[in-house]
C-alpha positions in Angstrom: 0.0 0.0 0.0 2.7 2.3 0.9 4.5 2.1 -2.8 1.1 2.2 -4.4 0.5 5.7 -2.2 4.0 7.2 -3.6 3.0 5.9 -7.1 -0.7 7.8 -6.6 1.1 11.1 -5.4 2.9 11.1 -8.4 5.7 14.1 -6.9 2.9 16.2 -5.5 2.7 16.9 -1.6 0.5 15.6 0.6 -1.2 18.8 0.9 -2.0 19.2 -2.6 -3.8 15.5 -2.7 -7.2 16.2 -2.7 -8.1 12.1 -4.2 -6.2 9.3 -3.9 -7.2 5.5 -5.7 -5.8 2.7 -4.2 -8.1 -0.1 -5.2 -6.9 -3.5 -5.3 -3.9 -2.8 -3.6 -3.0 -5.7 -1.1 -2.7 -5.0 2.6 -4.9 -6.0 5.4 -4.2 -2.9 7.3 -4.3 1.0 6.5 -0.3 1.4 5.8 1.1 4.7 4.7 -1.9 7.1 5.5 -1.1 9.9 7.8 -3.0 13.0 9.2 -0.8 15.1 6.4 -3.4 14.5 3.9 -5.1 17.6 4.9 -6.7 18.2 1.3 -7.7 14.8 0.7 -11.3 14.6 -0.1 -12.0 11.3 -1.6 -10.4 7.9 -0.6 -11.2 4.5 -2.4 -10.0 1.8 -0.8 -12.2 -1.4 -2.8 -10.6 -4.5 -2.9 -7.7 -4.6 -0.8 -8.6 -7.0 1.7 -8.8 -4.7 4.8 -9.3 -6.6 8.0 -9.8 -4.1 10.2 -9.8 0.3 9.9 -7.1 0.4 13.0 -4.5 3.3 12.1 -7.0 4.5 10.2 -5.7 8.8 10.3 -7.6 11.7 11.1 -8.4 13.4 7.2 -10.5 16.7 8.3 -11.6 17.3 4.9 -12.7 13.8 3.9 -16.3 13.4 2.2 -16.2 10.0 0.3 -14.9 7.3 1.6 -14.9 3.8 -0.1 -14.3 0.6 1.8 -16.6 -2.1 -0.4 -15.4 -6.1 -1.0 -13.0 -6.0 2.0 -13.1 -7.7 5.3 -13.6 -5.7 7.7 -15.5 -6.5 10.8 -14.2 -3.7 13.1 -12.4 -0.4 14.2 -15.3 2.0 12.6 -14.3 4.5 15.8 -11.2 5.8 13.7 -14.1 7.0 11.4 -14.8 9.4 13.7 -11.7 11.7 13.0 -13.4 12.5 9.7 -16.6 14.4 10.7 -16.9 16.3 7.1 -17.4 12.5 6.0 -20.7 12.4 3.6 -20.6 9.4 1.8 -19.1 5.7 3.4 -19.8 2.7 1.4 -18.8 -0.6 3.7 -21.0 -3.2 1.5 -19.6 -6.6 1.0 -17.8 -6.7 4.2 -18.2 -8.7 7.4 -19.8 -6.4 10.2 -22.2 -8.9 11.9 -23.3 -7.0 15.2 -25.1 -3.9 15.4 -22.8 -2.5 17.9 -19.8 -2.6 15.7 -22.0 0.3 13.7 -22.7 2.8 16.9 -19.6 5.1 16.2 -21.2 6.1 13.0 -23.6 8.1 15.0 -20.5 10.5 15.9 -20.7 11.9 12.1 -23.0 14.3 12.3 -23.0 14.6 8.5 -23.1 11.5 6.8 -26.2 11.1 4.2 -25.5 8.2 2.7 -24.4 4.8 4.0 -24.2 1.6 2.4 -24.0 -1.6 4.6 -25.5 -4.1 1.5 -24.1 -7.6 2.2 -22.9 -7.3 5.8 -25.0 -10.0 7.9 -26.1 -7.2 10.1 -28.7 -6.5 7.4 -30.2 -9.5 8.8 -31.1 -8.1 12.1 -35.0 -7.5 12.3 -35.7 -3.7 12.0 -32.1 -3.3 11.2 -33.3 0.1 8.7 -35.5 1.7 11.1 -32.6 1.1 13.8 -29.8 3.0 11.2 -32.4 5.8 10.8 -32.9 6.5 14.2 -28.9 5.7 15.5 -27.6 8.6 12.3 -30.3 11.2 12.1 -28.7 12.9 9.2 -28.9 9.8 7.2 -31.0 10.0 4.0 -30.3 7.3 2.0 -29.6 3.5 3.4 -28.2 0.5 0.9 -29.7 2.5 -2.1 -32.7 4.0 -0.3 -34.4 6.7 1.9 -36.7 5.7 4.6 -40.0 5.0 2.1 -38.3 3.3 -0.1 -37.2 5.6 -2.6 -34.3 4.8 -4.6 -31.1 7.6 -4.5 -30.3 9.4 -7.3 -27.0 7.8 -8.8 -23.7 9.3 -9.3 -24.8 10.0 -13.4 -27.7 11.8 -12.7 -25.8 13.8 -9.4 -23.6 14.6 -12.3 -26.6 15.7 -15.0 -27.9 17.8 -12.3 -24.4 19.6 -11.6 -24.1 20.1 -15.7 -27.7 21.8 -15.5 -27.4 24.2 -12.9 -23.9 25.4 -14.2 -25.6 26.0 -18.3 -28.7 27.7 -16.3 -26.1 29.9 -14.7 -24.2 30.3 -17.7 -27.4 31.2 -19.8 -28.5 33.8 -16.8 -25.0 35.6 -17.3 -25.6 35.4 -21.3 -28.4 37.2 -20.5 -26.9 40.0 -18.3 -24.0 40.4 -20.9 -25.8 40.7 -24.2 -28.2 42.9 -22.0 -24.8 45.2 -21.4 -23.6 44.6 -25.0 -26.9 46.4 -26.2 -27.1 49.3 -24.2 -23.5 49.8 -25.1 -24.2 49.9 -28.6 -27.0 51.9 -28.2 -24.7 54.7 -26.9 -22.2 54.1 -29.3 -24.3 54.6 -32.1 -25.9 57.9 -30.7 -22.4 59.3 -30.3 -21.5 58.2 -34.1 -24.6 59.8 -35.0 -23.1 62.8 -33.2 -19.7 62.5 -35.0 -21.4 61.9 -38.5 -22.9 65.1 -38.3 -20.1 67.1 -37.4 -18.2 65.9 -39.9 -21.2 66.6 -42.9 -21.6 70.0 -42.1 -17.3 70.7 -41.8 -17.6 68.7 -45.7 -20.4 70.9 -46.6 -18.2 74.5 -45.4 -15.4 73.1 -47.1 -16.5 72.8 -50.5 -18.3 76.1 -50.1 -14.9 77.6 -49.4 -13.9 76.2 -52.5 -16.6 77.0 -54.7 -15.7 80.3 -53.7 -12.5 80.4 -54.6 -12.7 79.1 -58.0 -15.7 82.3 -59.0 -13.0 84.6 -57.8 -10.4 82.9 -60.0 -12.4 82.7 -62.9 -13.7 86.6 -62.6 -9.8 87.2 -62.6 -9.6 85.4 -66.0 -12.1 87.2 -67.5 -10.7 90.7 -66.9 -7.4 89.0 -68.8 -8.8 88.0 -71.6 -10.7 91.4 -72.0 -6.9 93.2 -71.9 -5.5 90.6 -74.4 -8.5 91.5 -76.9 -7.2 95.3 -76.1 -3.9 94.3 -76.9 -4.4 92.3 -80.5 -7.0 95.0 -82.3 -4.6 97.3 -83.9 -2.5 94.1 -85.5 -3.7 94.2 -88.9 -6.4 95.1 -91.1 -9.9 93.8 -91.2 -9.4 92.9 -87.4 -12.5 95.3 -86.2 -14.8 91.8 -87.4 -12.8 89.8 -85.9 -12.8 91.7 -82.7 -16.4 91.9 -82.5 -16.7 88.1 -83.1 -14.1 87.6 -79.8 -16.4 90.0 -78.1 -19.1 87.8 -78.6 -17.5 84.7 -77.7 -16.2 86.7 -74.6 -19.8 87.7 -73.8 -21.3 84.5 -73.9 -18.1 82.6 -72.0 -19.0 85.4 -69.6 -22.6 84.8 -69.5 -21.5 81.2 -69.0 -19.4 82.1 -66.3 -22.1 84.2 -64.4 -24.9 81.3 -64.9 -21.7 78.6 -63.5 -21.5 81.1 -60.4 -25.2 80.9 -60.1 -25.4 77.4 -60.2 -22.4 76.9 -57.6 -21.2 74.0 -59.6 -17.9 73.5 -59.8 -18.1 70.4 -63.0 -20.0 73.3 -64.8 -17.0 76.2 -63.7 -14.8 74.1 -65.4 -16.4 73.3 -68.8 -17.1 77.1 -69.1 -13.3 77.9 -68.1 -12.1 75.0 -71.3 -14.9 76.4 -73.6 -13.5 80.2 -73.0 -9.9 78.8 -73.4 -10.6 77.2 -76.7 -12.3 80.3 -78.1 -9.3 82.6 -77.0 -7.1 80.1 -79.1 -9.5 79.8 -82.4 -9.2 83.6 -82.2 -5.5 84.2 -82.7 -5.6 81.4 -84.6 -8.0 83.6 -86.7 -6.1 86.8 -86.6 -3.0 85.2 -87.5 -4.1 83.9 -90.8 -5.8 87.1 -91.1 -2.6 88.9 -90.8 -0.7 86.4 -92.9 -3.4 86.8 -95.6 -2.8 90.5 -95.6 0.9 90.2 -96.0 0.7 88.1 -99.2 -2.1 90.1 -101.1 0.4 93.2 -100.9 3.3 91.2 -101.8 1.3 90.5 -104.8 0.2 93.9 -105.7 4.4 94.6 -105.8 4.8 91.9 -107.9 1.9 92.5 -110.6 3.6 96.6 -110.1 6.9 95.3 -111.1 5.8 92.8 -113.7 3.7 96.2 -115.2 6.4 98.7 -115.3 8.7 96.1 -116.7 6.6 95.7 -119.4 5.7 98.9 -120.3 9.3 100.3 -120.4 9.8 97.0 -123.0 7.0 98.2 -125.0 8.6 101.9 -125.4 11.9 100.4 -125.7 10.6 98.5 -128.7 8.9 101.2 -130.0 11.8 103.7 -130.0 13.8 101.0 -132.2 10.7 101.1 -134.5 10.9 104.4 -135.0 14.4 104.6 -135.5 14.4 102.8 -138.2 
């Protein structure tokens, strides 16, 4: 038994042992357990043919303890140094008188006792003297006083699974309760933020909209000076100067109806449209001018060709008359 304890401990200390196993471990007395087991809480002891509990050691915190299929037929008084003890299991042993059981009464808190194949079950009234000798029994050999069978370790265990998923559920409950009323604030102050941040948008591209009338006014007033600038170029510009000051009208016009409209897509159509017409004007007076310069260089030409022509033709007739 001793080994078999060092095996079960497996390097922890004895107050860290809250179970120890040692069925079918061979001994017939309690070898190797000492009062240090202060943790120990369960103690299985089945099948190790136990004569007697002597040396049995006080364990303070002990609630199970099982003796079953052994051989024990006395020393239940070192029981008594247990008084947490809940659950003893002695079936299949050999306790024949009913004093041998009177120490039990001692444990004020056992509930369930087991004494199935001991020939003290054979005593007449033997339950109804159990009962009364351990008050705080509930369950005897499988059953209360009226018969009713106890609940097995399975459905102790079912019960134990329920209660912790109905707690679990209850704090499910409290949490997503939390989670909502959290995200109900949350969305209230991104409501808040959402705002904010439409009407700073909505400032800025006024600012800008702004800006780009005053740059394009600016523009305007240019393009009036550069017409200034081109009229005395060449001849026949006075036409094409009125065309540019229609063109510059309607850009203008355009202009003034882009300003009303505050849109910026339209601004800049009217600003390429006015661009383009300020080109296909100087495009206009430059052929104009270069149109100009070859009719005159023409007339000198048809001048010269004349004069030459006519001084051959009195050249001619001088040698006519000469002769």
């Amino acid at each position: 038994m001793e080994k078999r304890i060092l095996l079960e401990k497996r390097g922890r200390s004895d107050d860290q042992i809250t179970e120890l196993i040692l069925d079918n471990c061979r001994s017939t007395y309690i070898e190797g357990l000492t009062d240090s087991l202060t943790a120990l809480e369960t103690l299985s002891l089945i099948n190790v043919g136990l004569v007697s509990l002597k040396n049995f050691p006080k364990l303070s915190n002990l609630r199970k303890l099982e003796l079953s299929d052994n051989r024990i037929s006395n020393g239940l008084s070192n029981l008594t140094g247990s008084p947490k003890l809940t659950h003893l299991n002695l079936s299949g042993n050999r306790i024949k008188d009913f004093e041998e059981l009177q120490p039990l009464k001692h444990l004020q808190n056992l509930e369930v006792l087991d004494l199935f194949n001991n020939q003290v079950t054979l005593i007449e009234n033997y339950r109804d003297k159990i009962f009364q000798l351990i008050p705080s029994l509930a369950y005897l050999d499988g059953f209360d006083k009226d018969f009713a069978e106890a609940p097995s370790d399975d459905d102790e265990c079912v019960a134990t699974e329920e209660e912790e998923d109905s707690c679990e559920e209850s704090d499910d409950v409290s949490l997503a309760y939390l989670y909502n009323e959290n995200l109900e604030e949350d969305q209230e102050d991104w409501k808040s933020v959402e705002s904010d941040y439409n009407n700073d948008v909505d400032d800025e591209f006024d600012t800008e909209d702004e800006e780009e009338d005053g740059e394009e006014d600016g523009g305007g007033g240019d393009g009036a000076a550069n017409d200034g600038e081109d009229g005395p170029d060449s001849d026949g510009s006075g036409g094409l100067e009125e065309e540019d000051e229609d063109e510059d009208g309607e850009d203008a016009e355009d202009g003034d109806e882009a300003a009303e409209a505050a849109d910026a897509p339209a601004e800049a159509e009217a600003g390429s449209t006015a661009a383009t017409a300020a080109a296909a004007a100087a495009t206009t007076e430059t052929e104009a001018a270069a149109s100009a310069a070859a009719g005159d260089e023409e007339d000198s030409e048809a001048k010269a060709t004349e004069s030459e022509t006519r001084g051959k033709k009195r050249k001619f007739e001088g040698t006519d008359s000469d002769g």
